[in-house]
N, C-alpha and C positions, 0 to 999 in steps of 0.2 A: 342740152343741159337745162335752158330753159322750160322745154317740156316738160321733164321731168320733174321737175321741183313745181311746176303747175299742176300736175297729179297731183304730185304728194300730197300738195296744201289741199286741194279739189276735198282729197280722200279724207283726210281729216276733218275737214267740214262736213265732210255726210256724214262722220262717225258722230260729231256732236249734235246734229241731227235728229240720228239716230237714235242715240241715248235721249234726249229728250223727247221723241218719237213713243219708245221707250216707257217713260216715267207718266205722259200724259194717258196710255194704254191703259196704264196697271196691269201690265201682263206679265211681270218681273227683270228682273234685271239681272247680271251679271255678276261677281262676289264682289269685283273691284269699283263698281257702279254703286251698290250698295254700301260699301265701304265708305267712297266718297259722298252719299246720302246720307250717311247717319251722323257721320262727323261734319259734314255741312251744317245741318241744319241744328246740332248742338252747339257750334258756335256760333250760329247769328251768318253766316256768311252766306255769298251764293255759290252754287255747284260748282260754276266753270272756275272760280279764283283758288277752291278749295282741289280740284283738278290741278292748276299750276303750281300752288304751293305744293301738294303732295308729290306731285311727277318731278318737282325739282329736287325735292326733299330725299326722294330714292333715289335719283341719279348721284347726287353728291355721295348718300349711302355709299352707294354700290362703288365709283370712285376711291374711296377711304377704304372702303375692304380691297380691291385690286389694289390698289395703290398706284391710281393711275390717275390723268389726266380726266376730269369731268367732261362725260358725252354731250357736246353743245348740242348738237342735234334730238338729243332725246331734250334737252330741255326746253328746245324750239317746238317741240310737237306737244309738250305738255302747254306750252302757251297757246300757240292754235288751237288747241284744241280747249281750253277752258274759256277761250274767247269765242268761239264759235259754239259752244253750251248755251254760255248766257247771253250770245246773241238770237239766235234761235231759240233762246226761253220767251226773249221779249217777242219776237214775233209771232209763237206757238202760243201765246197762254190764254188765248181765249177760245183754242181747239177745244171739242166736244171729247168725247173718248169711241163714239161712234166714226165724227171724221178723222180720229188719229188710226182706227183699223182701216179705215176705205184706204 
């Protein structure tokens, strides 16, 4: 069990990563990527917070239409993962766009 849940989180840290990998490229992004760019940066916020409030924001969604019980777990991934965005923004942001393709 342990293992597992050590992947999991692993996984999602490279995905935030990735997207910031991603966005330092300018090689394009994803619709949901984009989505979370364009409403980031009109409100003033950074990526990864705007990641968790939105992935919490759908889960409750999606909840309210089934009429079911909110997915803790999708909301635990949407927090990893906007914490590991804007952890890896601080440490990626003085990448070139040369060493984000190497």
């Amino acid at each position: 069990m342990v293992g597992r849940l050590t992947s999991y989180i692993i996984g999602i840290v490279l995905v935030g990563v990735g997207i910031n990998l991603l966005i330092i490229a300018n090689v394009g992004l994803d619709p949901w990527g984009l989505f979370n760019i364009a409403i980031s940066t009109s409100l003033g916020i950074t990526l990864g917070s705007f990641y968790i409030y939105s992935g919490i924001f759908f889960v409750i969604i999606n909840s309210i239409i089934q009429r079911k019980i909110p997915d803790i777990l999708g909301m635990v991934t949407s927090f990893f993962m906007g914490v590991s965005i804007d952890i890896s923004n601080l440490f990626m942001s003085g990448l070139s766009t040369y060493s984000s393709w190497v």
